[in-house]
PDB file of N, H, CA, C and O in Angstrom:
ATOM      1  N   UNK A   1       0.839  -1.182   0.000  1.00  0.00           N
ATOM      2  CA  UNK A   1       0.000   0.000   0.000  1.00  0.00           C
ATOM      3  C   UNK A   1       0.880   1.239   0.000  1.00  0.00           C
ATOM      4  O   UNK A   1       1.967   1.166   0.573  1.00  0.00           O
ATOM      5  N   UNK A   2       0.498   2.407  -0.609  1.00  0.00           N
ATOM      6  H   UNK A   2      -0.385   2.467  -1.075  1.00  0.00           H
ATOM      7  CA  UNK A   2       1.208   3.443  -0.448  1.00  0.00           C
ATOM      8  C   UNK A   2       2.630   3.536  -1.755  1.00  0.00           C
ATOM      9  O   UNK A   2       3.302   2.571  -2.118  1.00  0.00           O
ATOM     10  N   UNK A   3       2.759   4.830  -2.197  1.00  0.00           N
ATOM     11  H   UNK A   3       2.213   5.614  -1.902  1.00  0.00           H
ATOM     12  CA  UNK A   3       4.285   4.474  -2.712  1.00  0.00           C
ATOM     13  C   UNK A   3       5.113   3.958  -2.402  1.00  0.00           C
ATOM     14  O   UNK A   3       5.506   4.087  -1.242  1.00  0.00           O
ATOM     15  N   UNK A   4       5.888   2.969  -3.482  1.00  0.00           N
ATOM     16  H   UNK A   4       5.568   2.864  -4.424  1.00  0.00           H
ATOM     17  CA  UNK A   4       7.174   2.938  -2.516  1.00  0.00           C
ATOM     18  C   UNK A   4       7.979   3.753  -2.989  1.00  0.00           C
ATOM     19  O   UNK A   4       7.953   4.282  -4.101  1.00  0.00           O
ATOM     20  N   UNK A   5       8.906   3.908  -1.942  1.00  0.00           N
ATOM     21  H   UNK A   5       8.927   3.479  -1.039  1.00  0.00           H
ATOM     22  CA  UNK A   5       9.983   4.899  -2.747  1.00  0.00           C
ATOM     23  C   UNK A   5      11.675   4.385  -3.093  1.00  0.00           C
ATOM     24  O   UNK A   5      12.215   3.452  -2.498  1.00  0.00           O
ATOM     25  N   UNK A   6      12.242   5.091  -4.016  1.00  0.00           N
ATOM     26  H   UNK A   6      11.804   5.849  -4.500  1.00  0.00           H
ATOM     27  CA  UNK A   6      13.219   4.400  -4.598  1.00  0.00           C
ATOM     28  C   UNK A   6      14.418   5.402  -4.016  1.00  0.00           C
ATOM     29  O   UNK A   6      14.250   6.342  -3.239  1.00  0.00           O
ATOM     30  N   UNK A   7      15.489   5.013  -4.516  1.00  0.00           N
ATOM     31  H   UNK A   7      15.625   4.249  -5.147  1.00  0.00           H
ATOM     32  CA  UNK A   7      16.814   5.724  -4.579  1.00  0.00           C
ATOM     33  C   UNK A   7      17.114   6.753  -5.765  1.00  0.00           C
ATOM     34  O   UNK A   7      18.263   7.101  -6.038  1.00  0.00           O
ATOM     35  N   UNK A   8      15.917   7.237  -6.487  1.00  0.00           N
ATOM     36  H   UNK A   8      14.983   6.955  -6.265  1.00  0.00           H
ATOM     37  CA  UNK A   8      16.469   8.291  -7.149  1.00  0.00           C
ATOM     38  C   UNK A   8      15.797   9.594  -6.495  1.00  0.00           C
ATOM     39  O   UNK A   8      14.786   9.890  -5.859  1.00  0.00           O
ATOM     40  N   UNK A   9      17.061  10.258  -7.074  1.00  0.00           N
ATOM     41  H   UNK A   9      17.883  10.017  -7.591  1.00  0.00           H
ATOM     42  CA  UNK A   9      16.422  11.756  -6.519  1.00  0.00           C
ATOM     43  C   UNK A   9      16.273  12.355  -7.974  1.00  0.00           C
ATOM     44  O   UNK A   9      16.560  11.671  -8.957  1.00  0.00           O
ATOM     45  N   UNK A  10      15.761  13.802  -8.093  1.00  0.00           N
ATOM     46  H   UNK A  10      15.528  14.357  -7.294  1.00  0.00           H
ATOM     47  CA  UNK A  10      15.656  14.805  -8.928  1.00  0.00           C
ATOM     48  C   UNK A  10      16.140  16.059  -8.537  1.00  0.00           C
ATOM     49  O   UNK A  10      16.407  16.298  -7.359  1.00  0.00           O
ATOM     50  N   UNK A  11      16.298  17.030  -9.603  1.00  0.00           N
ATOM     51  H   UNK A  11      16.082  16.836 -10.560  1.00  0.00           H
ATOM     52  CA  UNK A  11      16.489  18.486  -8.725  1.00  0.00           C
ATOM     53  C   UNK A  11      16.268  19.206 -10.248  1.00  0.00           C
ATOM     54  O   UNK A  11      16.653  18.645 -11.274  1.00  0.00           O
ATOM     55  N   UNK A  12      15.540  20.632 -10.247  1.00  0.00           N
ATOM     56  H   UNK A  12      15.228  21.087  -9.413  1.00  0.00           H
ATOM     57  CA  UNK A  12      15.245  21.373 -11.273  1.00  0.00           C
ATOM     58  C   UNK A  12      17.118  22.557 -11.056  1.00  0.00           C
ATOM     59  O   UNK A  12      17.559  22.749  -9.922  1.00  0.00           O
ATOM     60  N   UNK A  13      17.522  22.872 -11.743  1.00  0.00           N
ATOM     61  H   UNK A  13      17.163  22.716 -12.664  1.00  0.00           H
ATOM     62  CA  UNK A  13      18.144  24.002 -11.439  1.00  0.00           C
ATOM     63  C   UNK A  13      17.327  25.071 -11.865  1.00  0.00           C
ATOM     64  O   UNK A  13      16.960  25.320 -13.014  1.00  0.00           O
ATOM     65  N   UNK A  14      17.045  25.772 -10.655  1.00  0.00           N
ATOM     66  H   UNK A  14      17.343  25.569  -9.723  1.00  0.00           H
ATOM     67  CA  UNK A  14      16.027  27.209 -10.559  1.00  0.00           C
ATOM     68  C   UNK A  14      16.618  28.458 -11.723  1.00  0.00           C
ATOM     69  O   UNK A  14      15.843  29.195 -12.334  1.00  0.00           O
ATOM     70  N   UNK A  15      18.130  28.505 -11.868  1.00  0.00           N
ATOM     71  H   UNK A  15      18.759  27.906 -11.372  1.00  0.00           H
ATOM     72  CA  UNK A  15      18.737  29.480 -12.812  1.00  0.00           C
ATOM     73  C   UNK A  15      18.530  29.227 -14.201  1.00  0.00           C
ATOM     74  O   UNK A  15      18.518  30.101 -15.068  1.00  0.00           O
ATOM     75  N   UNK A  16      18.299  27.487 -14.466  1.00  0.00           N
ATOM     76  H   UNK A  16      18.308  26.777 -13.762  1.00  0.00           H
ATOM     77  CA  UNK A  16      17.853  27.004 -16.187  1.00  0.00           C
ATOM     78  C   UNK A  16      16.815  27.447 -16.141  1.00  0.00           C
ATOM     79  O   UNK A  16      16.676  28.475 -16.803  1.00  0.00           O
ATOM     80  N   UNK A  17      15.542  26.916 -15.343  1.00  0.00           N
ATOM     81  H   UNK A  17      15.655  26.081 -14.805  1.00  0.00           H
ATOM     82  CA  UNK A  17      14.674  26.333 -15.670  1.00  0.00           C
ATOM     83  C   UNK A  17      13.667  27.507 -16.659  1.00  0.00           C
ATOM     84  O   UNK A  17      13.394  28.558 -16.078  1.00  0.00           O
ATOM     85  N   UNK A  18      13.287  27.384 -17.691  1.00  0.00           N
ATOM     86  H   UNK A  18      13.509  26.530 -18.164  1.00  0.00           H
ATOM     87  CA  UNK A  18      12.506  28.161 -18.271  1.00  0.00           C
ATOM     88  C   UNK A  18      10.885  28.310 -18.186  1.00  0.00           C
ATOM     89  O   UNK A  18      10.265  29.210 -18.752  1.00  0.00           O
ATOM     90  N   UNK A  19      10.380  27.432 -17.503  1.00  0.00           N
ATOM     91  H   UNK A  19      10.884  26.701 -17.043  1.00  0.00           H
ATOM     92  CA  UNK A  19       8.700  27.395 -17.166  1.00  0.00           C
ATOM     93  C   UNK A  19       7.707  26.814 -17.829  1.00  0.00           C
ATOM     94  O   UNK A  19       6.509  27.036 -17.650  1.00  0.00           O
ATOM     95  N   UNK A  20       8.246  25.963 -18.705  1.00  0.00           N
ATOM     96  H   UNK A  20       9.219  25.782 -18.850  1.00  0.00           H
ATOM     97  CA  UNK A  20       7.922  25.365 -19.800  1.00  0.00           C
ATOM     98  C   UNK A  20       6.566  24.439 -19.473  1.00  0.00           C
ATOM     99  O   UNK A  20       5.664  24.324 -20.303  1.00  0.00           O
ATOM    100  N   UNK A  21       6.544  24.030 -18.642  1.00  0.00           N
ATOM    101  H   UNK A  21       7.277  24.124 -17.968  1.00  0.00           H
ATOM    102  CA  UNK A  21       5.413  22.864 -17.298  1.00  0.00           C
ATOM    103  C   UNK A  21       5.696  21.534 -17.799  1.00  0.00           C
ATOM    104  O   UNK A  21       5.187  20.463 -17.468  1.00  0.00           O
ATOM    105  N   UNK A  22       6.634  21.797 -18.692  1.00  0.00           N
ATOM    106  H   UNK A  22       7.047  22.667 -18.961  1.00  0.00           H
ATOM    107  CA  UNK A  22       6.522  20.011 -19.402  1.00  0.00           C
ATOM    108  C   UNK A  22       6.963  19.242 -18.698  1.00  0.00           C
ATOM    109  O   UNK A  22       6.704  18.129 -19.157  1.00  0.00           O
ATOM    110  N   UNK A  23       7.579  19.165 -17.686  1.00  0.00           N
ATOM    111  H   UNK A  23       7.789  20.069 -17.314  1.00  0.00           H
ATOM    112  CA  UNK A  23       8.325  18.084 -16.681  1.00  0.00           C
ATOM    113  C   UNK A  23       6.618  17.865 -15.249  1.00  0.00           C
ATOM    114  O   UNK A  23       6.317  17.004 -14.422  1.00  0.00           O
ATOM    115  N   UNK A  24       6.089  18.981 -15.633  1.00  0.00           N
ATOM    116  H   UNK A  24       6.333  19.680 -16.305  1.00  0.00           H
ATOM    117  CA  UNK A  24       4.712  18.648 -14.566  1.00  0.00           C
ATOM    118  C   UNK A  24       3.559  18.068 -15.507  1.00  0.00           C
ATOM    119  O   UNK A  24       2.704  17.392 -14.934  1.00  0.00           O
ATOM    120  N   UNK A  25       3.474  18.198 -16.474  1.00  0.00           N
ATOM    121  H   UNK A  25       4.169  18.747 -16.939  1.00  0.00           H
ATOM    122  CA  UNK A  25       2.707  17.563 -17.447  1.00  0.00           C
ATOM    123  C   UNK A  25       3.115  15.998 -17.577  1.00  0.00           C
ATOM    124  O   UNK A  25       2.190  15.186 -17.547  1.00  0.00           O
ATOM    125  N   UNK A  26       4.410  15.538 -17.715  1.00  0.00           N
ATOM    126  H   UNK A  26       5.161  16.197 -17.739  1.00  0.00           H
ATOM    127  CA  UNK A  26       4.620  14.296 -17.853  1.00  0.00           C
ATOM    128  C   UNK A  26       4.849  13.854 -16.648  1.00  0.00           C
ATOM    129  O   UNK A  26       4.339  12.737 -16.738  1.00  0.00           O
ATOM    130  N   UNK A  27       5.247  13.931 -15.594  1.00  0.00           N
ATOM    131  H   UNK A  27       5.661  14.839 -15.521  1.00  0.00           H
ATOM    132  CA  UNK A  27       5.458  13.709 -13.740  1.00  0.00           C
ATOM    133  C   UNK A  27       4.996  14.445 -12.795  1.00  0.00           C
ATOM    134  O   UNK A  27       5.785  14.940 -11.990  1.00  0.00           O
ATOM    135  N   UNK A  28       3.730  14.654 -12.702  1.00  0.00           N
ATOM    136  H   UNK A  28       3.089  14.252 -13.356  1.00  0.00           H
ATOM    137  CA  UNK A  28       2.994  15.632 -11.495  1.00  0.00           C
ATOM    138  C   UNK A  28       3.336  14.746  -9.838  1.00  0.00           C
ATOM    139  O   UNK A  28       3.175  15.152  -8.687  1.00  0.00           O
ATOM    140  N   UNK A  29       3.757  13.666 -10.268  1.00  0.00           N
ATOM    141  H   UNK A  29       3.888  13.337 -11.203  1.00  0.00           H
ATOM    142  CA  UNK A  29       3.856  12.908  -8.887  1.00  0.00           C
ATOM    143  C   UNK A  29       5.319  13.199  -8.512  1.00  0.00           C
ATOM    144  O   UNK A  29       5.743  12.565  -7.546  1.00  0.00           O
ATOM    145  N   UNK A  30       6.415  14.318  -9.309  1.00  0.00           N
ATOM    146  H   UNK A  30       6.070  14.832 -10.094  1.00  0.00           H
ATOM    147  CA  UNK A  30       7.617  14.804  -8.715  1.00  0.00           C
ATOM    148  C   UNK A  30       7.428  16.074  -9.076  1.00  0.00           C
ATOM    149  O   UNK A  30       7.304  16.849  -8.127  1.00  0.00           O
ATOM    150  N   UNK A  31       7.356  16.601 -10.301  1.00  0.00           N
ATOM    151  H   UNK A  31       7.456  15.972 -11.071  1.00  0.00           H
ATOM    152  CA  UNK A  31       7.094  18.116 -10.249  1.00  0.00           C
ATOM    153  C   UNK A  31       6.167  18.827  -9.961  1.00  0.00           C
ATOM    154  O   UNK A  31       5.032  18.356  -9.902  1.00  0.00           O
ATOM    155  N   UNK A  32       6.482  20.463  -9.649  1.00  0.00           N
ATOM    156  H   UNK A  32       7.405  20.846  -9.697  1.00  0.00           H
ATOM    157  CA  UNK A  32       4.886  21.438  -9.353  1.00  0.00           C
ATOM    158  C   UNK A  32       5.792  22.661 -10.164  1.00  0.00           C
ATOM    159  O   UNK A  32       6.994  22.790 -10.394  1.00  0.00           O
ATOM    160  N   UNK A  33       4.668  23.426 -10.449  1.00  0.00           N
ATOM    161  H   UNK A  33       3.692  23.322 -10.262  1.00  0.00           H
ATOM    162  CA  UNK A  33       5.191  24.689 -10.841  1.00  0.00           C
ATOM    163  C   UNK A  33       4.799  25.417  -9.361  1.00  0.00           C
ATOM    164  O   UNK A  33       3.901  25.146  -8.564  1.00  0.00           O
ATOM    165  N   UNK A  34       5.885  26.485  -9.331  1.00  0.00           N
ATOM    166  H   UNK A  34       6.615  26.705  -9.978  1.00  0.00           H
ATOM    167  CA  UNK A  34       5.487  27.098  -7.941  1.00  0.00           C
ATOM    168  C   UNK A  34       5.704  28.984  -8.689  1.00  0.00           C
ATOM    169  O   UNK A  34       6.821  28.967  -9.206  1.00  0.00           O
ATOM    170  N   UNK A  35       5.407  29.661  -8.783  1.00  0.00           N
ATOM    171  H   UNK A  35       4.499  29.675  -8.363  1.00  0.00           H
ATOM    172  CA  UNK A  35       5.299  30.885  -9.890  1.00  0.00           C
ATOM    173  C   UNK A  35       5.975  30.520 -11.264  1.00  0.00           C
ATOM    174  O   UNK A  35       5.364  29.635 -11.861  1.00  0.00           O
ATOM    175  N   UNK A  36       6.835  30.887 -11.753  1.00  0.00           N
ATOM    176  H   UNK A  36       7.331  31.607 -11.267  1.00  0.00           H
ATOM    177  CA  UNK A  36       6.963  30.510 -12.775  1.00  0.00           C
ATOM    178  C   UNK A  36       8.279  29.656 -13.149  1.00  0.00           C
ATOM    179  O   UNK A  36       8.840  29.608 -14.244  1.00  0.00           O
ATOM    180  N   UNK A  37       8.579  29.079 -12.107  1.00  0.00           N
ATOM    181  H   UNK A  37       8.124  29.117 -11.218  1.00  0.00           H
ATOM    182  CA  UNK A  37       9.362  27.772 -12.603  1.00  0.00           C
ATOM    183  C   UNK A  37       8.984  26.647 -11.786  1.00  0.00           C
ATOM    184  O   UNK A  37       8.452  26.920 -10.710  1.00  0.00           O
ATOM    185  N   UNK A  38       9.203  25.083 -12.173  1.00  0.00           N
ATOM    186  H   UNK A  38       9.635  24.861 -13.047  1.00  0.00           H
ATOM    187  CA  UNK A  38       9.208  24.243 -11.555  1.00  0.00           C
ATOM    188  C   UNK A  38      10.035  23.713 -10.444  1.00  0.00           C
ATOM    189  O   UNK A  38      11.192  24.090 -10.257  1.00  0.00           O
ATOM    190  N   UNK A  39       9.270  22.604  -9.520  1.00  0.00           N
ATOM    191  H   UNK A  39       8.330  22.297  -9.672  1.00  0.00           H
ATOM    192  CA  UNK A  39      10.176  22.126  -8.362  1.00  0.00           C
ATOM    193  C   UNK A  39      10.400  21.055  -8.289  1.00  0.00           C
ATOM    194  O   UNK A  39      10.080  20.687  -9.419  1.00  0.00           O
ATOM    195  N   UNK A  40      10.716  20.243  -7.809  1.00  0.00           N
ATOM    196  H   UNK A  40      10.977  20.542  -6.891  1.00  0.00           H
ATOM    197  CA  UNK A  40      10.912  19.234  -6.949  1.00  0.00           C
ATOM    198  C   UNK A  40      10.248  18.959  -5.955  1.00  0.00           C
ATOM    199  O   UNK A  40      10.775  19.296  -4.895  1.00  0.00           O
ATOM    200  N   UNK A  41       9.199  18.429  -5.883  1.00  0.00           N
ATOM    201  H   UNK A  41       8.770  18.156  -6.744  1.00  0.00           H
ATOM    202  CA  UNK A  41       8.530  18.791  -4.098  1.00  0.00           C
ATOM    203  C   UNK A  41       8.452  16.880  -3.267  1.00  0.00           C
ATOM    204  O   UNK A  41       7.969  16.515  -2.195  1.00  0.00           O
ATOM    205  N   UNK A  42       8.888  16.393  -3.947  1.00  0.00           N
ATOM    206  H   UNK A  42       9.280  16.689  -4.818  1.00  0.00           H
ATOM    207  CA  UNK A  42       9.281  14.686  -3.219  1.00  0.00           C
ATOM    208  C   UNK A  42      10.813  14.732  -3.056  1.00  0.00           C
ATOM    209  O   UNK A  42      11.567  15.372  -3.790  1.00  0.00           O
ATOM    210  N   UNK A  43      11.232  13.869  -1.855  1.00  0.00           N
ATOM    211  H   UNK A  43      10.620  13.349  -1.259  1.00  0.00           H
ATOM    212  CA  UNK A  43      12.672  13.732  -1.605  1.00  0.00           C
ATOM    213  C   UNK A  43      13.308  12.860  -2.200  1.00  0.00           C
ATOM    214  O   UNK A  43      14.500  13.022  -2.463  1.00  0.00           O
ATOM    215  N   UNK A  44      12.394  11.363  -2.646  1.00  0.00           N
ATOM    216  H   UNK A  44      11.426  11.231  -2.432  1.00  0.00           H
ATOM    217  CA  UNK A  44      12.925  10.616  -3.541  1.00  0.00           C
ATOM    218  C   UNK A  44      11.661  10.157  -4.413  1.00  0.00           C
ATOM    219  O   UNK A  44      10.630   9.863  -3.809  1.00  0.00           O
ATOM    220  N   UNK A  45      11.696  10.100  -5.528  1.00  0.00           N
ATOM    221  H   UNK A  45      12.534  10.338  -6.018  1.00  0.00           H
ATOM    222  CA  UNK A  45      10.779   9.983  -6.293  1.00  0.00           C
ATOM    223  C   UNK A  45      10.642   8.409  -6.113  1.00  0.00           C
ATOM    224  O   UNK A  45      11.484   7.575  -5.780  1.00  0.00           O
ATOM    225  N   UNK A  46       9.172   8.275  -6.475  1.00  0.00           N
ATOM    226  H   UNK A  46       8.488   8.953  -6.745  1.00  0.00           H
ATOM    227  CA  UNK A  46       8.065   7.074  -6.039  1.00  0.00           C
ATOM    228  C   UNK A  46       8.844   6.282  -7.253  1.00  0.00           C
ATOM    229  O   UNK A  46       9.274   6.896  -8.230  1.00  0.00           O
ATOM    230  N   UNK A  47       9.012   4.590  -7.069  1.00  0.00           N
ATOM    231  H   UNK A  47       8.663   4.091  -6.276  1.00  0.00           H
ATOM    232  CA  UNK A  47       9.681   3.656  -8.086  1.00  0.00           C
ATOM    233  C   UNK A  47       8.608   3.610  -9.376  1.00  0.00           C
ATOM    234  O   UNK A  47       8.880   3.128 -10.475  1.00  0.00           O
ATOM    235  N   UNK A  48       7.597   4.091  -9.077  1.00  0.00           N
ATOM    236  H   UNK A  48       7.376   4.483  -8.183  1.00  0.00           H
ATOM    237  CA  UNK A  48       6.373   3.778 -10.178  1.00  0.00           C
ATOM    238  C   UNK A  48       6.797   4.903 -11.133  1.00  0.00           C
ATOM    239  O   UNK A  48       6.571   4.691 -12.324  1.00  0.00           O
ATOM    240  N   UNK A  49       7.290   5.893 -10.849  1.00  0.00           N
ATOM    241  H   UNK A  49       7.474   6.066  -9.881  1.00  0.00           H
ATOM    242  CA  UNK A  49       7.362   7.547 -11.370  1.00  0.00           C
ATOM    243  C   UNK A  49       8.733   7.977 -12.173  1.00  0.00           C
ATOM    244  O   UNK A  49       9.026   9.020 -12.757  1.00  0.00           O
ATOM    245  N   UNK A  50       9.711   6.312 -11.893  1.00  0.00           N
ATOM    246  H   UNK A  50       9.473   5.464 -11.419  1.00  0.00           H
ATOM    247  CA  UNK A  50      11.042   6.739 -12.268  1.00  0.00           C
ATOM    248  C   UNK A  50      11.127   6.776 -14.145  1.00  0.00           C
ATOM    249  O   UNK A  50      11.918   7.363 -14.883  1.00  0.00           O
ATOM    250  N   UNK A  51      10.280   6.135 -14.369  1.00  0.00           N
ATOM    251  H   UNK A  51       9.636   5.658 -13.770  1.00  0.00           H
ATOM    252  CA  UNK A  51      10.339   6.064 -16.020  1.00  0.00           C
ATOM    253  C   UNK A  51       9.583   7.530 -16.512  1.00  0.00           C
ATOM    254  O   UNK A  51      10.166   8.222 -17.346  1.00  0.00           O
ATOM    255  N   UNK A  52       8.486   7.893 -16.053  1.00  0.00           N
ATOM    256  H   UNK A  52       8.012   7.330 -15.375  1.00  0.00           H
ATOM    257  CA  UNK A  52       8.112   9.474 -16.123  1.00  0.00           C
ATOM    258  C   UNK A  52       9.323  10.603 -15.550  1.00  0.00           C
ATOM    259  O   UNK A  52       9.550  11.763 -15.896  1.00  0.00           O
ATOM    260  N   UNK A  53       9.781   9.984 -14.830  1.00  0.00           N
ATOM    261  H   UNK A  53       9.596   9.042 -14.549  1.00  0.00           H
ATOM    262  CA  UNK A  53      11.064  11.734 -14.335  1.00  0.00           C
ATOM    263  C   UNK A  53      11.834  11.303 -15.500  1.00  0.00           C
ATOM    264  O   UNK A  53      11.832  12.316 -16.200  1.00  0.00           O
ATOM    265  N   UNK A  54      12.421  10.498 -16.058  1.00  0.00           N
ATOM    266  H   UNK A  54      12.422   9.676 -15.489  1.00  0.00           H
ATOM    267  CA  UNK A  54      13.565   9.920 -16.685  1.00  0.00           C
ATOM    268  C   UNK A  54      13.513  11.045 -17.780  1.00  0.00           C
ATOM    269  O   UNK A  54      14.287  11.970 -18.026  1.00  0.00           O
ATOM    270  N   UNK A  55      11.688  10.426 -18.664  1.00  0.00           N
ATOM    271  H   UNK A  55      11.059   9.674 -18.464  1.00  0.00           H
ATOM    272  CA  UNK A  55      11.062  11.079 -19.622  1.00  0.00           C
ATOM    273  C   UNK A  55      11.716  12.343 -19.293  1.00  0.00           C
ATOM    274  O   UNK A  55      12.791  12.630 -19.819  1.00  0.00           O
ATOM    275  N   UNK A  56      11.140  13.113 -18.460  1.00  0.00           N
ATOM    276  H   UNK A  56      10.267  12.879 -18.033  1.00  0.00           H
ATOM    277  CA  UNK A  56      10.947  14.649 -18.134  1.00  0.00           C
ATOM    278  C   UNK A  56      12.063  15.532 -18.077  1.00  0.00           C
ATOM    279  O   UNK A  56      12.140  16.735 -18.326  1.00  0.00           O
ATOM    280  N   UNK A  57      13.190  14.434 -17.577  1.00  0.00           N
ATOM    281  H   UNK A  57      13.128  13.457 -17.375  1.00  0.00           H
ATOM    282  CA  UNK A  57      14.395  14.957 -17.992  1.00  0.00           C
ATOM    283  C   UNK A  57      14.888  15.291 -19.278  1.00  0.00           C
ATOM    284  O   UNK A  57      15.579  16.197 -19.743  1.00  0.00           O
ATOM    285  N   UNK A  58      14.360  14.354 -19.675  1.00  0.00           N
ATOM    286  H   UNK A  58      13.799  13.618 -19.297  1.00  0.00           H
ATOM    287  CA  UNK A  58      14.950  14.744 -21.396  1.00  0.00           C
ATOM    288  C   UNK A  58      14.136  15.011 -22.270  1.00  0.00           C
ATOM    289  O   UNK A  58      14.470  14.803 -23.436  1.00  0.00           O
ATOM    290  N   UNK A  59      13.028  15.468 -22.024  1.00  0.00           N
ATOM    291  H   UNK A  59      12.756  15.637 -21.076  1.00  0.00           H
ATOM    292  CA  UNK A  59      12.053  16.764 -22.734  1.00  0.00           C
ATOM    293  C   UNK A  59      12.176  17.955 -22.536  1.00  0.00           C
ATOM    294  O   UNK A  59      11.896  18.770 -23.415  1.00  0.00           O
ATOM    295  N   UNK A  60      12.645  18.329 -21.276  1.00  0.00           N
ATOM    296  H   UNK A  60      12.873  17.667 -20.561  1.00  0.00           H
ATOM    297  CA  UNK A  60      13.513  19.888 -20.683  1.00  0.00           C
ATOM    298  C   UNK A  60      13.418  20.374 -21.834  1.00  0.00           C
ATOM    299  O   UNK A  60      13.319  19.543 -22.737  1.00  0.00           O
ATOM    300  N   UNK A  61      13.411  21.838 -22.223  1.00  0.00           N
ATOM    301  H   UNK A  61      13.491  22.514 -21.490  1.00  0.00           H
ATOM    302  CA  UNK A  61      13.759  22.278 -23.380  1.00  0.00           C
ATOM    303  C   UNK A  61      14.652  22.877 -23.084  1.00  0.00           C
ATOM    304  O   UNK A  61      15.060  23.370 -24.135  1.00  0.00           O
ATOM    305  N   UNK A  62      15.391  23.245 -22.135  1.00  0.00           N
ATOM    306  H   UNK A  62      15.060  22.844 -21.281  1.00  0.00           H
ATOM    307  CA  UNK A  62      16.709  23.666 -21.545  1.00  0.00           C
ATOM    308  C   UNK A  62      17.271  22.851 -20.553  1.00  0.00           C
ATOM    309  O   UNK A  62      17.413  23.278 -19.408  1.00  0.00           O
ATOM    310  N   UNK A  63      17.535  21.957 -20.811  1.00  0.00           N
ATOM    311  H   UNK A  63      17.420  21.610 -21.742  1.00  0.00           H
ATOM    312  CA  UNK A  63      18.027  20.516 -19.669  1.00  0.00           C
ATOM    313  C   UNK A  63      18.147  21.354 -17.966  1.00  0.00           C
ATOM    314  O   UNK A  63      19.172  21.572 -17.321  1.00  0.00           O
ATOM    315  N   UNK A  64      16.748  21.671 -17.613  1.00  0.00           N
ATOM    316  H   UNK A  64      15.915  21.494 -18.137  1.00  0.00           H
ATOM    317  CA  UNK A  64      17.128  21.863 -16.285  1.00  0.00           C
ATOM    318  C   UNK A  64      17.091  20.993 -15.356  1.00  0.00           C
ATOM    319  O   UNK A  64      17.482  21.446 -14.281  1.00  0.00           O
ATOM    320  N   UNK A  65      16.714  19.704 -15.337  1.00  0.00           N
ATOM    321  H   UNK A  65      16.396  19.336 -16.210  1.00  0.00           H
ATOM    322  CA  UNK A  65      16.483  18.643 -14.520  1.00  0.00           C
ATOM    323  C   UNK A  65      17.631  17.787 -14.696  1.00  0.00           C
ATOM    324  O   UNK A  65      18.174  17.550 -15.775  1.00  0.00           O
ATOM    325  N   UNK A  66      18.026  17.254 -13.353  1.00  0.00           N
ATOM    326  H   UNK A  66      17.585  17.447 -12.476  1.00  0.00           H
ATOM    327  CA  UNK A  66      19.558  16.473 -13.430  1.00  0.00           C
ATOM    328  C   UNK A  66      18.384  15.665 -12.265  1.00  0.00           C
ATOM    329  O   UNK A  66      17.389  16.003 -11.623  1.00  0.00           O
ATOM    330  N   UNK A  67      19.315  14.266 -12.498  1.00  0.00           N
ATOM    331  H   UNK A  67      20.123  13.992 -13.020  1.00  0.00           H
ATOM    332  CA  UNK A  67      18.517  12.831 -12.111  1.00  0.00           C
ATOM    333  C   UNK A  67      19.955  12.539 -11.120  1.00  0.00           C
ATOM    334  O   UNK A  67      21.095  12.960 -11.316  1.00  0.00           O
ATOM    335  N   UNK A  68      19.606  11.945 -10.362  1.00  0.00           N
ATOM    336  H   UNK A  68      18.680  11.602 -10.203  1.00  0.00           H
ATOM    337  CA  UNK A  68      20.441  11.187  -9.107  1.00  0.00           C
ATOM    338  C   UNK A  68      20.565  10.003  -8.875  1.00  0.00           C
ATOM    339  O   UNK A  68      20.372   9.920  -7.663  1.00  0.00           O
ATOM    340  N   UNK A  69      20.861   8.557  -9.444  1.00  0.00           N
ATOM    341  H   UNK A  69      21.018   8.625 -10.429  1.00  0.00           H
ATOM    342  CA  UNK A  69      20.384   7.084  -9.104  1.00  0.00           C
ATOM    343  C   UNK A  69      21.133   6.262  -8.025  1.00  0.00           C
ATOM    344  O   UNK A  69      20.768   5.118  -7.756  1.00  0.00           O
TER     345      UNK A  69
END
């Protein structure tokens, strides 16, 4: 019951990130937009969610998302 959670992390860099929402469009269960850039708001992303952050990383349109495994 419940997520489980895995060993990856995420992190947006706040200075790339352009606001694009596409990393919350494809992973709302790790990203949020919070004014006009995205976050990170889980400490380790859920094992169900790792193939969606993966995605999200590399749709960035300015690679602001770096992955942690």
């Amino acid at each position: 019951m419940g997520e489980e959670k895995g060993e990856m992390k995420a992190k947006v860099d706040q200075n790339e990130c352009a606001g694009s929402e596409e990393c919350v469009r494809i992973c709302p269960q790790v990203f949020e937009m919070r004014g006009k850039t995205s976050h990170v708001y889980v400490d380790e992303v859920p094992k169900e969610a790792e193939g969606q952050c993966r995605l999200a990383r590399d749709r960035c349109p300015v690679s602001a998302i770096t992955i942690e495994e």
